[in-house]
N, C-alpha and C positions, 0 to 999 in steps of 0.2 A: 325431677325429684317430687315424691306425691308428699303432701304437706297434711298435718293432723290439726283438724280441730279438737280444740279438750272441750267433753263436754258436760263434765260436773264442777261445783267450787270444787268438792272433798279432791279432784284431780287438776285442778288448775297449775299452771305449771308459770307464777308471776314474774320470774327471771329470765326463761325462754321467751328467746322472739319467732313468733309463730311463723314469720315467713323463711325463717331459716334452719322449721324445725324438721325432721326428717324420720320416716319411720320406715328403717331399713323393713326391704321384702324379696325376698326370694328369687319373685320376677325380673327382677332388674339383673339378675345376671345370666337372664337368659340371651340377652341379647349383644352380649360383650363380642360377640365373634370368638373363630380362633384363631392362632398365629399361623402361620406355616414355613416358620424358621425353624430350627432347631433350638432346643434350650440353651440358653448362654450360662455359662458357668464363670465364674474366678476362684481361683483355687490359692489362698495364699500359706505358707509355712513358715517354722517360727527358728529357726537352725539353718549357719551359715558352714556348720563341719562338712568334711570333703563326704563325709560316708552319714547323713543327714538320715535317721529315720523318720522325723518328720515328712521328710522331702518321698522319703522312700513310699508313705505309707501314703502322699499327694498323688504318687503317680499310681497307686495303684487304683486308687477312688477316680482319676482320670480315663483309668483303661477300661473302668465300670463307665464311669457318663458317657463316652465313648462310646461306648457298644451299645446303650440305651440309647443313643441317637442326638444326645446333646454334643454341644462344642463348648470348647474347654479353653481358657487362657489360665498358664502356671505363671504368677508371680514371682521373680528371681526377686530376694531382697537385699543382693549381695550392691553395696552403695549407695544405698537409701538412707540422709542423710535424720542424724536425732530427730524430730518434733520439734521444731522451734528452734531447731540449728543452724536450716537455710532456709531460704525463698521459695515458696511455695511452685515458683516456676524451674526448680529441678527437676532435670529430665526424668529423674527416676519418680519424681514424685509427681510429676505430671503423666506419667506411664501407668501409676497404681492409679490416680484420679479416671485418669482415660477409661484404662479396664473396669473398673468399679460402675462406671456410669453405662457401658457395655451389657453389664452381666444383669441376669436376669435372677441367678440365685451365687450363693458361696458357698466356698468348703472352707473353712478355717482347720488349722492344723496344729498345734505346739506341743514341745515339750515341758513337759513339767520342771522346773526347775525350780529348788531351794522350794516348793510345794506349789508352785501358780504357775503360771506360763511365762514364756520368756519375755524379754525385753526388747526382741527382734521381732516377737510377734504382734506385742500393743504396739510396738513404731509404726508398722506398718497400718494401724488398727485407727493409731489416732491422727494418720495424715488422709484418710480418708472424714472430710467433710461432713459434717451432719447437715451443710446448707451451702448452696454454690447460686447464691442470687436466690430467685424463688423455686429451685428443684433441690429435692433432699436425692441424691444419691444412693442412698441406702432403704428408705421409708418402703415399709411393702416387699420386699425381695425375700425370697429365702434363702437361708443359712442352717449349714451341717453344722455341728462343731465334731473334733478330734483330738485325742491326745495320745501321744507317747509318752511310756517311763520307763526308765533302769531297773527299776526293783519292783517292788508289789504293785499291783492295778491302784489307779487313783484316779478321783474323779476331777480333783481340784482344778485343773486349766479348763474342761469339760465349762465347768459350773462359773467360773470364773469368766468366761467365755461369752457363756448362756448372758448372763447378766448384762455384756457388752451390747450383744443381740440387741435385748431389748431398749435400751438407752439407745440404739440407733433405729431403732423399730421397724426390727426385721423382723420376718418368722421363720424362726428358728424351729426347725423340726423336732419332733418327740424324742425321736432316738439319735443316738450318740455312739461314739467308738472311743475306747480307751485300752488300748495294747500295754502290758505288762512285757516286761523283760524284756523289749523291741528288739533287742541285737540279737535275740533268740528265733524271732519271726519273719526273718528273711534270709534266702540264700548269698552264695557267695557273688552273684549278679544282680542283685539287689532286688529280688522278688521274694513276695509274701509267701510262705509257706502256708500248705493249705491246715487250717486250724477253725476252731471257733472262732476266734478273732477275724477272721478271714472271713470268715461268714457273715459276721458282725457288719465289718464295712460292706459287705455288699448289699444287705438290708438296710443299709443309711443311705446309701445311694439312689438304691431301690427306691424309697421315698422318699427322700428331697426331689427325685424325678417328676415322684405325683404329684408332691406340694405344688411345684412350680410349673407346670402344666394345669393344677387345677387353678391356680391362682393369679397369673401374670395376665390373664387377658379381663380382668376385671380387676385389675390394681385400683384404677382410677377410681371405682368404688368404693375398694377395701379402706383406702387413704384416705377418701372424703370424710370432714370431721367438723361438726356443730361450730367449736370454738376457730374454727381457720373461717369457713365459712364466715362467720361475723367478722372476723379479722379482716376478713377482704371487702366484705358489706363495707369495715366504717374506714378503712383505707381510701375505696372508692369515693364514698360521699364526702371526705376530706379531699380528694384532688378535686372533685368537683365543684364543691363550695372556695376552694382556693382560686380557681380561673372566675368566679364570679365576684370576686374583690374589685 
């Protein structure tokens, strides 16, 4: 980490501590390497109906990351019990932890319902941990969002979504999909009919692919932050001055 000295008052910086201050540069991700796995994906959906276009519109963004050369886990959420309804050590709920700490980017999917996303979808949203000891699970990964509706385009579970992203601090891609009249956009074997909308998901795809290929092999960068830093400085010199009692 290359460290700055300031070197006027008019830029003195009295609240920084200089040994922990850091002036991100360019250079530094030259050297991250690359991976030579494929991209990991989680794909999770927010609809437990037998004929699910959430679900419908999951696999079709799978048969894209697929072809693009990433690997894909589909989250079923059929049994995943409320938030705070059982022990954290439910199978199903230890299944979505497993996968999440797997994946290297998401595809989030819901349908809009009564105007926001459903309730099967934040379940599954909020048994995924923001903190599992000292690894955040989600910090740094990239995230699509998606939405189905019945009637006119909307963006609201989109945006609704977006907003999760960030509270769990991911990066969530530019672009988005939001299917209007979904039970219109698929045949009777459950495939997307070719349409704008069709197009749409595969330009979401398409880049969540770069995102995370441009981004996963310098996370540990991305995530480095001033204030964790010191967190872990005065952590450290607390266990330390403790064994010297």
């Amino acid at each position: 980490m290359r460290r700055v000295a300031v070197s006027s008052a008019e830029d003195s910086l009295p609240n920084v501590d200089p040994a922990l201050f850091d002036r991100p540069s360019g250079a530094r991700f030259a050297g991250a390497g690359s991976s030579t796995h494929p991209p990991r994906f989680l794909m999770l959906y927010g609809s437990l109906r037998e004929r699910s276009y959430s679900k419908l519109l999951t696999l079709e963004a799978a048969r894209l990351l697929r072809s693009m050369g990433g690997e894909v886990r589909i989250y079923d959420p059929s049994g995943l019990p409320l938030p705070d309804g059982a022990p954290d050590t439910h199978p199903k709920v230890q299944e979505l932890r497993e996968a999440a700490a797997w994946a290297e980017g998401m595809v989030w999917t819901s349908p809009e319902r009564h105007g926001a996303m459903t309730g099967i979808m934040k379940a599954q949203i909020d048994w995924i941990p923001l903190n599992v000891g000292a690894v955040r699970p989600t910090q740094g990964k990239t995230l699509a969002v998606m939405e189905v509706s019945g009637g006119s385009q909307s963006f609201n579970a989109v945006n609704q979504m977006r907003v999760l992203g960030r509270w769990m601090r991911m990066i969530t891609i530019p672009n988005q999909s939001s299917v209007a009249k979904a039970f219109m956009e698929f045949d009777e074997a459950g495939r997307m009919k070719p349409s704008a909308y069709y197009e749409r998901v595969v330009d979401v795809m398409e880049e969540l692919m770069k995102f995370t290929l441009l981004t996963r092999d310098v996370l540990p960068y991305l995530v480095d932050r001033y204030s964790e830093r010191r967190e872990s400085a005065a952590e450290l010199s607390k266990r330390v001055n403790q064994r010297s009692i």
